[in-house]
C-alpha angles and dihedrals in degrees: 000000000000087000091052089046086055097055087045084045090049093050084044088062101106095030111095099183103191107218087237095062112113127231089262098047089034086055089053091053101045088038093059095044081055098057097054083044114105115237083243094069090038088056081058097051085041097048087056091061091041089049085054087051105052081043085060097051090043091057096041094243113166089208144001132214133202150171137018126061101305092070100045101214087313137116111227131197130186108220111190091338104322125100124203145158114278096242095214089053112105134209114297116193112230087235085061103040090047079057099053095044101046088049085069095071133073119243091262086051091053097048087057093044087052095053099038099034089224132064124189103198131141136244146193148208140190108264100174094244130102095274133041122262114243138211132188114217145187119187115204136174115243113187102342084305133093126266132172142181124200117196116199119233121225106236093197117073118221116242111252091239082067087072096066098212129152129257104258087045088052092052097051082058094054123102083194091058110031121023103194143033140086120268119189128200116206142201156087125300100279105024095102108261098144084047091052092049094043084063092053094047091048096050089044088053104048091049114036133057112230151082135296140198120193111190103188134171104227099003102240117174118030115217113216104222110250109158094350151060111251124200120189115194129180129207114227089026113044101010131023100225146003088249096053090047081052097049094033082061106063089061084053096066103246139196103182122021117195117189116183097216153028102187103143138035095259085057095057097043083054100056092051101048095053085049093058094048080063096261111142097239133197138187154117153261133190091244129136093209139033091238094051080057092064099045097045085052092056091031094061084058129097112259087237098053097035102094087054095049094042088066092039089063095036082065096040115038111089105176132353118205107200100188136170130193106228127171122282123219086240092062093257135092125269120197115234121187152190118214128206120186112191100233118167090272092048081049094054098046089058092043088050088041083240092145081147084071100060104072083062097053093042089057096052095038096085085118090070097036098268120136136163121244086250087060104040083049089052100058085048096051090036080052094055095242097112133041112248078239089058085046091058100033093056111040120107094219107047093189105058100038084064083060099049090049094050085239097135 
């Protein structure tokens, strides 16, 4: 490592980066010094990040973080929920770090990072296999100074078995089956959302003969086309924004629409609105329940147009997955879920803005396929994969997970 601070050192020679510049100004400098820079230099800058890559694969890390404050000179993984400093990784100046990062995006990625002070983009490595192996990134300042985390991307789909959903809720999934209809995937950063997707996308594309459109910020997975078309858009690369990819594929004559997102409230209008037109629609939301979905949903909208969109999503969304990561008795993680499948009850209780209604029938649904996160926490914990302390800790509804538990 000292031999790798001494090259950066060597390419910093020329830059004098005074500790009051800001990120913006800080960006400018580093970004001058890289374009006098050869591509041979750069290669060297480039090979420290892939060698903390591989590093990451090798140890079986899920992300990686770097740079600014925050890290202290440090790299940092985070291995089956747990982040930590790598041990055999030594002291980085920021000036260095800032260097190194910045010397990952293209000139176009740096201008935006410049303005925006934050960039998603991917990423990939050679991995030795067959296909490369990808990372999804976001670069931030922290500080005045550059930080990054990488997230690896699991290159092998689980099986949709593996979901262990019920039949009804499969076939609401299936384009096979149902053409049309909005399904949302919930849950913190971390908890496997993208992974989750990725499932869907995959079953969809192995049984169904269509079409499919993946906008994605930054594109993670790449679906090979089996049965179907596959189209893979970026924002900020092939499309400027989830809602134009949106809008751009309906002209493209679509089956499936997966936006990544649906992180404003144009977004959202958007969604629906290509729903309702019969397109199969995914996508997400940083939510912990099926029931916080909906009212973040209704709650992005503008007060004057929410009675119009509450019954707009009470006639287009078909199923909502609310899903965490927790730790596993075996070390590892283990996925638990709640399951909303949007019956005419379910339907009724959107369009009377009765969301209080819709744990209880979520607790009573099992017949279709639908269970509470309480429910679906108890068969792990009654299966021996998660501590009773992890139950608890990790329900959304405290209350009723001691219940459930026979703990009052």
């Amino acid at each position: 490592m000292l031999e790798v601070n001494g090259k950066i050192e060597q390419q910093l020679n020329g830059i004098k980066l005074a500790s009051s510049l800001t990120a913006e100004d800080r960006i400018l400098a580093i970004g001058s010094k890289l374009e006098q820079t050869g591509n041979v230099e750069r290669q060297v800058a480039k090979d420290i990040v892939n060698n903390w890559l591989q590093t990451m694969c090798k140890i079986d890390a899920s992300d990686i973080d770097i740079g600014g404050y925050g890290c202290n000179g440090k790299v940092w993984y985070r291995i089956h929920g747990d982040k930590k400093p790598y041990p055999e990784s030594s002291g980085l100046t920021y000036d260095q770090t800032d260097y190194i990062l910045l010397n990952l995006l293209s000139e176009r990625q740096i201008e935006h990072l410049r303005k925006n002070q934050s960039i998603d983009f991917s990423y990939s490595i050679d991995s030795g296999q067959d296909e490369p192996q990808r990372f999804r990134a976001t670069m931030y300042a922290d500080l005045d100074h550059l930080a990054m985390n990488m997230r690896k991307i699991d290159n092998n789909i689980r099986p949709f078995k593996s979901l262990n959903l019920h039949p009804e809720v499969a076939k609401s999934l299936s384009l096979n089956y149902l053409k049309y209809g909005l399904t949302l995937v919930t849950g913190i950063t971390g908890s496997g959302k993208s992974s989750t997707l990725d499932t869907i996308i995959d079953a969809n594309n192995r049984t169904a003969n269509g079409h499919i459109v993946i906008i994605s910020s930054p594109v993670e997975l790449v679906h090979e086309p089996k049965k179907c078309i596959v189209r893979h858009r970026e924002v900020g690369r092939d499309v400027k924004s989830f809602r134009d990819g949106a809008v751009q594929s309906l002209r493209q004559d679509p089956d499936i629409i997966m936006i990544g997102e649906l992180r404003d409230e144009e977004t959202i209008q958007t969604a629906l609105e290509i729903t309702d037109s019969g397109h199969k629609t995914f996508s997400t939301l940083h939510t912990a329940s099926a029931t916080e979905s909906i009212d973040r949903i209704i709650g992005e909208i503008n007060v004057n147009q929410q009675d119009r969109v509450r019954n707009r999503l009470a006639d287009v969304l078909t199923c909502v997955i609310s899903q965490k990561l927790l730790p596993a008795t075996n070390g590892k993680r283990v996925l638990a879920k709640e399951v909303l499948l949007a019956t005419t009850s379910v339907k009724a209780a959107i369009r009377n803005n009765n969301l209080n209604e819709i744990y209880q029938m979520l607790t009573e649904g099992s017949a279709v396929g639908m269970q509470t996160l309480e429910q679906d926490l108890k068969r792990l914990y009654t299966e021996g994969q998660i501590t009773i302390e992890n139950a608890l800790g990790f329900a959304n509804n405290k209350v009723r997970m001691r219940e459930l538990l026979n703990l009052e």
